[in-house]
C-alpha positions as CSV (number, residue, x, y, z in Angstrom):
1,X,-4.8,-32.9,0.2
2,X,-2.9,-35.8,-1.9
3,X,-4.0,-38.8,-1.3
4,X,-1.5,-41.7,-2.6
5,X,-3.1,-45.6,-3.1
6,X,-0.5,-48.5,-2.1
7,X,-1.6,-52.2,-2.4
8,X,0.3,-54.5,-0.1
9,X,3.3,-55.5,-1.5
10,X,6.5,-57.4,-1.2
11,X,9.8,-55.4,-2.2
12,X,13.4,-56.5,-2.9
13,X,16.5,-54.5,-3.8
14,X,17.5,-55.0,-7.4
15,X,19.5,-52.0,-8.4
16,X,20.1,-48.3,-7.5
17,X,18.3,-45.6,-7.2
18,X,14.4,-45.5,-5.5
19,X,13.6,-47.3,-8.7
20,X,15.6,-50.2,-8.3
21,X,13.2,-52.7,-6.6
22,X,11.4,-56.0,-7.5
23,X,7.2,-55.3,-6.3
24,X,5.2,-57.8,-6.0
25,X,1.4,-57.4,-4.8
26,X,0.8,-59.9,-1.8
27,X,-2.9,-59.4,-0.2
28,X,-2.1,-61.5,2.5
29,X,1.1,-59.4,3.8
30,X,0.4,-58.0,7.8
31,X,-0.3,-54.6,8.1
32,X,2.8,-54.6,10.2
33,X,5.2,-56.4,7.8
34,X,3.5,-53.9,4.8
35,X,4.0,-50.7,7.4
36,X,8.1,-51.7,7.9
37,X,8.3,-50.6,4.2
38,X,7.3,-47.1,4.4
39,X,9.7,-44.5,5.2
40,X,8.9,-42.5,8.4
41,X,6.6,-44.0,11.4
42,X,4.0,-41.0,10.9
43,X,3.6,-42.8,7.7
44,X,3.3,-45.9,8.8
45,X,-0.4,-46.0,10.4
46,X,-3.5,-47.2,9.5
47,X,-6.9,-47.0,10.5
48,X,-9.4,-50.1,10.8
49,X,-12.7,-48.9,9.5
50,X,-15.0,-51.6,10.3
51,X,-13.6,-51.9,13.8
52,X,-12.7,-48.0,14.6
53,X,-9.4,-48.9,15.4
54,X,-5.8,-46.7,14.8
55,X,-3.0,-49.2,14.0
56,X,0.0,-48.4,14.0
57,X,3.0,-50.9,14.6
58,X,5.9,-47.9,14.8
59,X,4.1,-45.3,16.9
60,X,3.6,-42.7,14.5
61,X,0.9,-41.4,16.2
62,X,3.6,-41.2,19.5
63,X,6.2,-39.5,16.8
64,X,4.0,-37.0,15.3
65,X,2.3,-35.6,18.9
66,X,5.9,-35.7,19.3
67,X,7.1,-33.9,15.7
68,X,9.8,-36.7,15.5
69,X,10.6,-37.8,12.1
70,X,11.6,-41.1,12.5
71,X,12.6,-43.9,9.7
72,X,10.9,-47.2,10.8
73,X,13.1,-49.9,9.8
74,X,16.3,-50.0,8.2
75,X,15.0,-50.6,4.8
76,X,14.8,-47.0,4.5
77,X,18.5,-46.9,3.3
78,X,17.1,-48.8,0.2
79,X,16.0,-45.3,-1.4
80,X,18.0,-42.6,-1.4
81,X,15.5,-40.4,-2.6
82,X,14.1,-40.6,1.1
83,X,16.7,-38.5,2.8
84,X,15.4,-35.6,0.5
85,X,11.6,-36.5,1.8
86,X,12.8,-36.5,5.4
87,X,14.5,-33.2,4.2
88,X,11.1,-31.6,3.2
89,X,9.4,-33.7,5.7
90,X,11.4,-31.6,8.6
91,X,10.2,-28.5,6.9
92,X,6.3,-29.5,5.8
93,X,5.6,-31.1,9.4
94,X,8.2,-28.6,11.6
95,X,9.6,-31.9,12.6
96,X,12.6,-33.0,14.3
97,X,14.8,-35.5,12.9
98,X,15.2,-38.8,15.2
99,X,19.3,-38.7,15.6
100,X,19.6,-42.3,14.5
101,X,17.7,-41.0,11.6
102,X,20.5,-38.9,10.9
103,X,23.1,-41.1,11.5
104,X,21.8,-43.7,9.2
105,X,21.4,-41.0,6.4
106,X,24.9,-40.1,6.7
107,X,25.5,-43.4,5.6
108,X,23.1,-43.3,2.3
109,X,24.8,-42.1,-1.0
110,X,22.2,-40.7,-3.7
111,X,23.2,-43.1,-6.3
112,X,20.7,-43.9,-9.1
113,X,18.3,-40.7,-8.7
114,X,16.8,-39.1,-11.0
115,X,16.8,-35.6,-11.4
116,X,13.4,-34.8,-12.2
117,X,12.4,-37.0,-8.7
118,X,15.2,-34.9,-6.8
119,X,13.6,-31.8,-7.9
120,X,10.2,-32.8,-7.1
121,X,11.3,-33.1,-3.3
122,X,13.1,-29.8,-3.4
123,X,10.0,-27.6,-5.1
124,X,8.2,-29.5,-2.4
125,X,10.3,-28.1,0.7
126,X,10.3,-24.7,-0.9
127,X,6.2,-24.7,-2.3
128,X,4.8,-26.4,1.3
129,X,7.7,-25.9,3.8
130,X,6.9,-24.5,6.7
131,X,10.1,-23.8,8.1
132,X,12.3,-24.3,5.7
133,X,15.1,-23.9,7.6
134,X,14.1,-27.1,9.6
135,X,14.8,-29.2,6.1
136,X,18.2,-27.8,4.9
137,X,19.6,-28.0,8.9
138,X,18.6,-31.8,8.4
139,X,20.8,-31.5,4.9
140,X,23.2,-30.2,7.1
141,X,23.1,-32.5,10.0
142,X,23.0,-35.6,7.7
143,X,26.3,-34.7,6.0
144,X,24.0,-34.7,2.4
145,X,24.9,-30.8,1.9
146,X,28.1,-32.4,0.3
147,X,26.2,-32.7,-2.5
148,X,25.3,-29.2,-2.8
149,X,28.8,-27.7,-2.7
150,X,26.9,-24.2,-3.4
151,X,24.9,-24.6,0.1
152,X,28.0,-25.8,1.7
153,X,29.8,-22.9,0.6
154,X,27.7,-20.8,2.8
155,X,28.7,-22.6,6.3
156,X,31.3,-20.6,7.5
157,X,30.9,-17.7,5.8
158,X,31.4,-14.6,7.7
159,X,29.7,-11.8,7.4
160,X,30.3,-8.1,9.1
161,X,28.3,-8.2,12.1
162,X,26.9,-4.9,12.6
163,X,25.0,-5.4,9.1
164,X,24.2,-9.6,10.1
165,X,24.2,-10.3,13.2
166,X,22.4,-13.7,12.7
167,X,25.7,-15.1,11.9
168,X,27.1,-16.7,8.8
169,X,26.2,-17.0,4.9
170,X,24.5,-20.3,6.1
171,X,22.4,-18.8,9.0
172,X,21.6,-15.9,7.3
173,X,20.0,-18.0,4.2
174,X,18.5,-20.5,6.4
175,X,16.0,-16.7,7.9
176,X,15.5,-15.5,4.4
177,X,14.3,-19.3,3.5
178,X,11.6,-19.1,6.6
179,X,11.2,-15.0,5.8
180,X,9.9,-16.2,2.2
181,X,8.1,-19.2,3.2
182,X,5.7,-16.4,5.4
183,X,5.5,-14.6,2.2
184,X,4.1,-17.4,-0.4
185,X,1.6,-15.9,-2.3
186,X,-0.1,-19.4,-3.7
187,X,1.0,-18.7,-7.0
188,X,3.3,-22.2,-7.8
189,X,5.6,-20.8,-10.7
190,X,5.9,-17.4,-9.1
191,X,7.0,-18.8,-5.1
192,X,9.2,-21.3,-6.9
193,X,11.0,-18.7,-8.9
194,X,11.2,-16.1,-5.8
195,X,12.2,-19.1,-3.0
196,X,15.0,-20.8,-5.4
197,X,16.3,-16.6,-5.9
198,X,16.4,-16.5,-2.1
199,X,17.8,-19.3,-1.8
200,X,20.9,-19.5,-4.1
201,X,20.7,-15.1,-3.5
202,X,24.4,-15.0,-1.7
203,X,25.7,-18.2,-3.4
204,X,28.6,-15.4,-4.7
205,X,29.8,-14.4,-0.9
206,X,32.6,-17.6,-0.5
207,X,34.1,-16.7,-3.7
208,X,33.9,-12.1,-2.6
209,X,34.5,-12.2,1.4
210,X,37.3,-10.8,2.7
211,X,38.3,-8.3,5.7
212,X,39.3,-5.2,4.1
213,X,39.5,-1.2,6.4
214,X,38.1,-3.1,9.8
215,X,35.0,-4.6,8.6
216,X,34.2,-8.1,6.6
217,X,33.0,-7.4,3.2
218,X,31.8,-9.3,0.2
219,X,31.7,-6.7,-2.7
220,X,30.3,-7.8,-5.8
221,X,28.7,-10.9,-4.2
222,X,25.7,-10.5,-6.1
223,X,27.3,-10.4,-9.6
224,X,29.4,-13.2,-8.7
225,X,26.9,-15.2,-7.6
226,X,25.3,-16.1,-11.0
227,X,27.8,-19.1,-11.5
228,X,27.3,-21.1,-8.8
229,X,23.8,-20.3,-9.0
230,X,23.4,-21.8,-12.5
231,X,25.5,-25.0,-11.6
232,X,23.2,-25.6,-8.8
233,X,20.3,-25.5,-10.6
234,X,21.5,-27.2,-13.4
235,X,21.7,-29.8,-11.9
236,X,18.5,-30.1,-10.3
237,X,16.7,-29.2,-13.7
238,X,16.7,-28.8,-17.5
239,X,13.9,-26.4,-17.4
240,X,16.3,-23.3,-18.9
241,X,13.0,-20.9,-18.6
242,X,13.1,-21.8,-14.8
243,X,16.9,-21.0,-14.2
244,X,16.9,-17.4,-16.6
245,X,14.1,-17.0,-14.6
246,X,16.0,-16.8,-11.2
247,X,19.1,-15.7,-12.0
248,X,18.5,-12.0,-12.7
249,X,16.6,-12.1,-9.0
250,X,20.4,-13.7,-7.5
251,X,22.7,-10.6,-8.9
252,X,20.4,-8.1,-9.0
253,X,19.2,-8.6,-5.3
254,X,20.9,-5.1,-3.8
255,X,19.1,-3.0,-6.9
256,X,16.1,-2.0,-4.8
257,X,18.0,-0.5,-1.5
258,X,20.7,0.5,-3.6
259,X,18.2,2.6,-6.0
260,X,15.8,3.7,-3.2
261,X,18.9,5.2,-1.7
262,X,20.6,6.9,-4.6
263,X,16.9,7.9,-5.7
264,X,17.3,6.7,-9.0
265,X,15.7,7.6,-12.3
266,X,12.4,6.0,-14.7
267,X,15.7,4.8,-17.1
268,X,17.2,2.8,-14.1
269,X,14.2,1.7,-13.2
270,X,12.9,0.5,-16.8
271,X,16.3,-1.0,-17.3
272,X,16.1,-2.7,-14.2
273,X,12.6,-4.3,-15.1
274,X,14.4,-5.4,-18.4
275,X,17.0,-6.8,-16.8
276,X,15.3,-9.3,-14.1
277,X,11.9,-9.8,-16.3
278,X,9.3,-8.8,-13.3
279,X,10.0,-6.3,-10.4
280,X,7.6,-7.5,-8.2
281,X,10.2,-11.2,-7.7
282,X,12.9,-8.7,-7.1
283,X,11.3,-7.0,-4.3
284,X,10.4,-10.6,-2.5
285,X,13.5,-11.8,-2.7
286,X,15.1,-8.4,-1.6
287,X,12.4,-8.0,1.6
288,X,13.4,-11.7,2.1
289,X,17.0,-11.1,2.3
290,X,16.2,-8.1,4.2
291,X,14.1,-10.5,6.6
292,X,16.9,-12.4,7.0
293,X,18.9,-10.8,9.9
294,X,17.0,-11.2,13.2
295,X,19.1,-9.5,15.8
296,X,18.2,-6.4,13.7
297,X,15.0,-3.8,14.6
298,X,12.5,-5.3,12.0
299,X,11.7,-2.4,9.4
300,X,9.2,-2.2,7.1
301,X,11.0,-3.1,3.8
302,X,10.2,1.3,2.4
303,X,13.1,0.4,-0.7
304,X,11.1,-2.2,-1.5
305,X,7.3,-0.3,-1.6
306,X,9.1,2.4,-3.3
307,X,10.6,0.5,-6.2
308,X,7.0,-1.3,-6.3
309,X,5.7,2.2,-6.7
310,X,7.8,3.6,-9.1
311,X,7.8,0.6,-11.4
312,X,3.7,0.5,-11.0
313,X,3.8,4.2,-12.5
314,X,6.0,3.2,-14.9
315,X,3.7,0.1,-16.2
316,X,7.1,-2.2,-15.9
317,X,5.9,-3.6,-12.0
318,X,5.6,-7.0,-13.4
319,X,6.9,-7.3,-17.3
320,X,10.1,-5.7,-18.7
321,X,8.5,-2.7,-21.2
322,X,8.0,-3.6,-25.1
323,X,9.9,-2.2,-27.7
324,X,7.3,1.0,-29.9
325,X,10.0,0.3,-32.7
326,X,9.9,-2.8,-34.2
327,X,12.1,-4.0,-37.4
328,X,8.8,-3.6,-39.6
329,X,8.5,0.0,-38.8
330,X,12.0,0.8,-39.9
331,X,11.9,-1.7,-43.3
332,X,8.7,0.4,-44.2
333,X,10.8,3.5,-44.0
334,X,13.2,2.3,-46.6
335,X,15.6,0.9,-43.8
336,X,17.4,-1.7,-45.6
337,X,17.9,-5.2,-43.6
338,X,21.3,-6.3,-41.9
339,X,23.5,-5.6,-39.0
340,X,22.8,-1.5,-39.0
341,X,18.9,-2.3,-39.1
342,X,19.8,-4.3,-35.5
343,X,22.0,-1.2,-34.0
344,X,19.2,1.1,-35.0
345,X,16.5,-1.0,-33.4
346,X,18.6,-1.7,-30.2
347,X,19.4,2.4,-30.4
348,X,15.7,2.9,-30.7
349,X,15.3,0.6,-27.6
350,X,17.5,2.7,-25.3
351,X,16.3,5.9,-26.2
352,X,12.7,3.9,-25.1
353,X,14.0,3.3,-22.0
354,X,15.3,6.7,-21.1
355,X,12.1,8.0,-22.2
């Protein structure tokens, strides 16, 4: 477990942002006035070794037999960045949110954060939440999902009810959220790729829904999702690796029912692999979204084992397959270099794939 060391210390408001404070180390400061400067009252206790003694000035200990997240002073508004702590808080701890909590974060504006310190609280609700869903309804309930026009999108969103009965875009993503957090393998870079896929996986159904012959339908949802999905990130993260990463996972998310049903062939299959880097994501982000609708009969996920299968046989389960022909086996065939040398290659490639 992380352990974090705080001296006692005086802080004063000096700018924006959770780095905008004057500190200043005071060992004579009370345990109480120290303890009004943390965040949540399950935060805010101490223990007294020598005497064997809890203390705790907020009842935390009240508030987390309780799962109550609960700010303990109103210097919480002071940092920003603590609304998205509360967020994965909620989700870590399974807590509830204390409504004046909520009521004072509707007030906070996230001015002055930094995007790497924003993304750290988000890998954390998604790497550690428990129920996920518990941190973005707080999003929700604190008015902050403004700042995710993607997310708030999704509130509101129909969907046909014989296929989602859960209810909207929002609702639905809020059961695929908890349906991968069941799912997390340990693997950090791997559950962070899959959970941000399931979460941004039907950011294209505001822009696709409509009522067409009876029924409410969002077709192409999954193609037109990569936009929004790549503005969302963006602005969470530089790390361009991360977001190609994910955003094959996002509009490829039908392939696996859609193939299993159409029984399609090694080409699809190894072009499928190409096209979202491992299989194995697509699958968890696919059972995830299948997951995701709980007034359906749970089924086992079979499009899913059978793509796994298929893609095992075909050696492409969990990397896109490598090219036999490179450019050095065609220059020492007397290919000369240039723009016919890349069509021949890319020709090569296909045929490859096809097998």
């Amino acid at each position: 477990m992380p352990v974090d060391v705080s001296l006692p210390r005086r802080e004063s408001k000096a700018g924006l942002g959770h780095r905008g404070f004057e500190i200043r180390s005071d060992p004579g400061l009370s345990y109480a006035e120290a303890a009004a400067r943390r965040d949540f009252t399950i935060n805010a206790m101490a223990v007294d070794p020598l005497a064997s003694e809890l203390i705790d000035p907020f009842r935390g200990a009240r508030d987390l037999e309780a799962r109550i997240l609960r700010h303990t002073s109103d210097h919480f508004a002071e940092d920003p960045l603590r609304v998205l702590r509360g967020m994965q808080f909620a989700a870590r701890f399974e807590c509830a949110v204390a409504p004046e909590t909520v009521k004072l974060c509707r007030a906070i504006e996230p001015e002055g954060l930094a995007r790497e310190r924003v993304f750290d609280e988000w890998k954390k609700l998604i790497l550690q939440g428990v129920a996920i869903s518990r941190g973005l309804a707080f999003l929700r309930d604190c008015a902050w999902i403004r700042h995710y026009p993607e997310l708030e999108a999704l509130v509101g969103c129909a969907q046909e009810p014989d296929w989602h009965p859960e209810g909207d875009v929002w609702v639905h993503t809020l059961h695929c959220m908890d349906a991968f957090a069941r799912g997390r393998t340990g693997d950090a870079r791997e559950d962070l790729i899959v959970g941000l896929a399931v979460l941004c996986h039907d950011f294209g159904k505001p822009a696709t829904t409509a009522f067409e012959d009876g029924r409410i339908r969002s077709l192409g949802h999954e193609g037109a999702g990569e936009a929004p999905a790549r503005a969302f990130l963006g602005r969470m993260t530089n790390q361009e690796d991360l977001i190609d990463a994910v955003v094959p996972l996002v509009t490829h998310h039908l392939r696996p029912q859609q193939y299993h049903e159409a029984g399609a062939g090694d080409g699809a299959i190894r072009r499928l692999a190409r096209a979202v880097g491992r299989i194995d994501r697509l699958v968890r982000v696919a059972d995830a979204d299948m997951q995701g609708r709980p007034g359906l009969p749970r089924k086992e996920f079979a499009a899913g084992a059978w793509l796994l299968a298929r893609a095992e046989a075909l050696a492409v389960k969990d990397a896109a397959p490598k090219p036999l022909v490179m450019g050095r086996h065609l220059l020492a065939l007397g290919f000369a270099p240039g723009p016919a040398l890349g069509a021949l290659l890319a020709a090569c490639y296909e045929a490859q794939l096809d097998g």
